[in-house]
Every structure is written in structure tokens, then in C-alpha cells.
C-alpha positions in Angstrom: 46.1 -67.6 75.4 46.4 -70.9 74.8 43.9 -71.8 77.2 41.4 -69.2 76.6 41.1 -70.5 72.7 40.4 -73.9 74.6 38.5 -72.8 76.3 36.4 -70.9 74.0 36.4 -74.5 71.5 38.6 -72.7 68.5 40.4 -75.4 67.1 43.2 -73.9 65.3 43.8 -76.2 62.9 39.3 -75.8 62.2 40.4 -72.4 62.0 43.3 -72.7 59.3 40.5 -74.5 57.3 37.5 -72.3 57.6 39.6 -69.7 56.9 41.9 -71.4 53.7 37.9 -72.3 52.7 36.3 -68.8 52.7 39.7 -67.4 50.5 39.3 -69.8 48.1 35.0 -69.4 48.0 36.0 -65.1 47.6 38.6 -65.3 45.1 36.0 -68.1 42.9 33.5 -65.5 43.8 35.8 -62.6 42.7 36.0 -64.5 39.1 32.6 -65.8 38.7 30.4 -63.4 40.1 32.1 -60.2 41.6 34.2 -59.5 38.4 30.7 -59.8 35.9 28.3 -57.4 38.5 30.9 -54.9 38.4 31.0 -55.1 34.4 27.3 -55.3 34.2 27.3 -52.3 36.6 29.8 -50.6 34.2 27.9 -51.1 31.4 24.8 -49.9 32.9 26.6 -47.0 33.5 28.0 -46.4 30.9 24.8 -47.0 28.9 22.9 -44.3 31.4 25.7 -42.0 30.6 25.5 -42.2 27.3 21.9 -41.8 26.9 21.6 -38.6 29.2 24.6 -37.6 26.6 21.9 -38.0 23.9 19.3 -36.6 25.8 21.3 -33.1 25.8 22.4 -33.2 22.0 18.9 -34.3 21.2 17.9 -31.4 23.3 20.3 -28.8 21.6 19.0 -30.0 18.2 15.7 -29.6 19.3 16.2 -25.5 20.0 18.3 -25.6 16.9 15.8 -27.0 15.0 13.0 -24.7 16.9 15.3 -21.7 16.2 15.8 -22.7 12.1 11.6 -23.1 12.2 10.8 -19.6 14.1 13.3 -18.4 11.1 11.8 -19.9 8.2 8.3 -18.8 9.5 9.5 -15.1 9.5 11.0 -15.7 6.3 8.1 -16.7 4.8 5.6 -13.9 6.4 7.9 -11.7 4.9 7.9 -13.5 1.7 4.1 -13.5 1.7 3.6 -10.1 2.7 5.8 -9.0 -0.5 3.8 -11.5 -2.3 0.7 -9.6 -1.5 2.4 -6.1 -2.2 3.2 -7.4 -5.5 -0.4 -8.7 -5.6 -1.6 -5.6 -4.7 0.2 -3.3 -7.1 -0.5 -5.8 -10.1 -4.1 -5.5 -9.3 -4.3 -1.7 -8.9 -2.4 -2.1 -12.4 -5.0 -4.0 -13.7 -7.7 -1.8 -12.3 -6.2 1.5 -14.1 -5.9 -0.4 -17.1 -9.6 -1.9 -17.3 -10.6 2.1 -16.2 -8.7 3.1 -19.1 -10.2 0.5 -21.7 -13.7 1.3 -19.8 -13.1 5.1 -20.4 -12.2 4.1 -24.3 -15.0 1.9 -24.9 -17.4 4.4 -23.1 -16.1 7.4 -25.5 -16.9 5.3 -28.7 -20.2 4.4 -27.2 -20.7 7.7 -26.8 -19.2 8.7 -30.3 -21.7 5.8 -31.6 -24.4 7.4 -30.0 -24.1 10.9 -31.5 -23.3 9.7 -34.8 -26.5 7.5 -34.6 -28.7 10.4 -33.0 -27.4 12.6 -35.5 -28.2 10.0 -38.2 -32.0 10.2 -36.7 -32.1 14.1 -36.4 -30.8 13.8 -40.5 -33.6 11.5 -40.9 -36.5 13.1 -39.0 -35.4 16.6 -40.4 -35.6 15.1 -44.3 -38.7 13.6 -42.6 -40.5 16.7 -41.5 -39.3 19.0 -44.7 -41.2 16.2 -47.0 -44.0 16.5 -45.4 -43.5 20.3 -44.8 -43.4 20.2 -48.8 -46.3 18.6 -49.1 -48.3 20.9 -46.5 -47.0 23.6 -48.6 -47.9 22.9 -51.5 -51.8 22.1 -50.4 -51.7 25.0 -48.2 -50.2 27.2 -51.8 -53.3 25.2 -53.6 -56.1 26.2 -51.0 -54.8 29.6 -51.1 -54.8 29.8 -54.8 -57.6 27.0 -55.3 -55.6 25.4 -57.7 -54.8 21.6 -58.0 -52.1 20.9 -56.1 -49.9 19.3 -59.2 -50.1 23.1 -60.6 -48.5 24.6 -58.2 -44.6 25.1 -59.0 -41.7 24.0 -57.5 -39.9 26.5 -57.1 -42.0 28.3 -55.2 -42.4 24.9 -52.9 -38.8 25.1 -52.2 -38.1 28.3 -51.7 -40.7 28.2 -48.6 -39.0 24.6 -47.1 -35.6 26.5 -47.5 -36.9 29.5 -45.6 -38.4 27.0 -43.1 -34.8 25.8 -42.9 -32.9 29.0 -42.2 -35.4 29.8 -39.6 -34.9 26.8 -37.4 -31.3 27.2 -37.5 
């Protein structure tokens, strides 16, 4: 075997060297540059590990946070919608109570009214029996041909009270 490493130009003692050579080039390699990738490698996965980590408790606060706002958004439908009940029934409140002022003020309108036609029907009526009087009394002078001032009072009266029972 000898022979055959002779043969093949293996010097042994080469050999020992190259071999003593490439130990000591891995275990400076180990140290220096082996020993650091791995770490950086580490961290990198550690860092990747922890941000898909994040990723999921981001996530799970997202549909927490989704759930909470679907919530508050019923919540406040139903919060409006008993608004607008309330709304709704303050306003039919209000509604019966301006019918019911409406209803007053049209009664005293219409009180207002009567008083004041009544007023006018007074007035007209103490219109009409003045002048009834004074149609009387020249229709009592042309009947008697006497002057109008002669003609008595009483007798004036008596015909404007007549007048008076007949039209009620």
C-alpha cells in the first residue's frame, strides 16, 4: 500500500499537513463565520416567528374589534329607532295638544263672532224700529193730515211694540 500511495504522489507527511491546515481553517471558520450565520439565521427566525405571531393576534383583534363594531352599530339602530318612537309619540303629543288649543281658540272665535253678530242684529234692530218710528209717525200724520210733531207718542209706541211682537 505503500507503493500504491507512491505511486499515486501522496506524500504523507503533505497529507498530515493539508489535513492539520483544513482543521484549523474549519474550526477558525466555526468561530468567525459558521457560529454568526447560524445566529443571524436564528434571529431571522426568530424575528419571522414572531411576526407571523403578531400577524394572528393582530388578526384576532381585528374580528374582536369587527365583532365590538357590528355590536355598537345594532346598539345604536336600536337606540335610534327608540329615539324616533320617543320622537314620534312627543310629536303626536304635541299635535293633540295644538288640536286642542286650535279647538279652544276656534270656540272663542266663534263665541266672539255671535256676541259680535248679535251686537249688529241689537244695533240694526234699534236701527230699523227708529226709523220704523219715524215712518209711523208720518204715515199716523198723512192719515190724519196733521203735522207730524202732533201726533202722540204713545200711540207711536204702541205700533213699534206691535211691530216687535210680530217679528218674534
Amino acid at each position: 500500500m505503500s507503493e500504491l500511495i507512491h505511486k499515486l504522489g501522496i506524500d504523507w507527511k503533505l497529507l498530515l499537513a493539508q489535513v492539520v491546515n483544513f482543521l484549523i481553517i474549519l474550526v477558525i471558520l466555526r468561530f468567525t463565520v459558521y457560529k454568526p450565520l447560524l445566529k443571524m439565521l436564528g434571529e431571522r427566525r426568530r424575528k419571522i416567528e414572531q411576526g407571523l405571531k403578531d400577524s394572528e393576534e393582530a388578526a384576532q383583534k381585528l374580528s374582536g374589534v369587527d365583532a365590538a363594531y357590528k355590536q355598537r352599530i345594532a346598539q345604536a339602530e336600536k337606540e335610534s329607532i327608540n329615539i324616533l318612537s320617543k320622537l314620534e309619540g312627543q310629536a303626536k303629543e304635541k299635535e293633540a295638544e295644538i288640536l286642542r288649543v286650535a279647538k279652544g281658540k276656534e270656540a272663542e272665535i266663534l263665541s266672539t263672532a255671535e256676541k259680535i253678530a248679535e251686537a249688529k242684529k241689537k244695533e240694526s234692530e234699534t236701527l230699523v224700529y227708529k226709523e220704523a218710528v219715524s215712518l209711523v209717525k208720518s204715515a199716523v200724520a198723512k192719515a190724519v193730515n196733521l203735522k207730524p210733531s202732533l201726533v202722540e207718542e204713545s200711540l207711536i209706541q204702541e205700533a213699534v211694540q206691535a211691530l216687535k211682537k210680530s217679528k218674534q
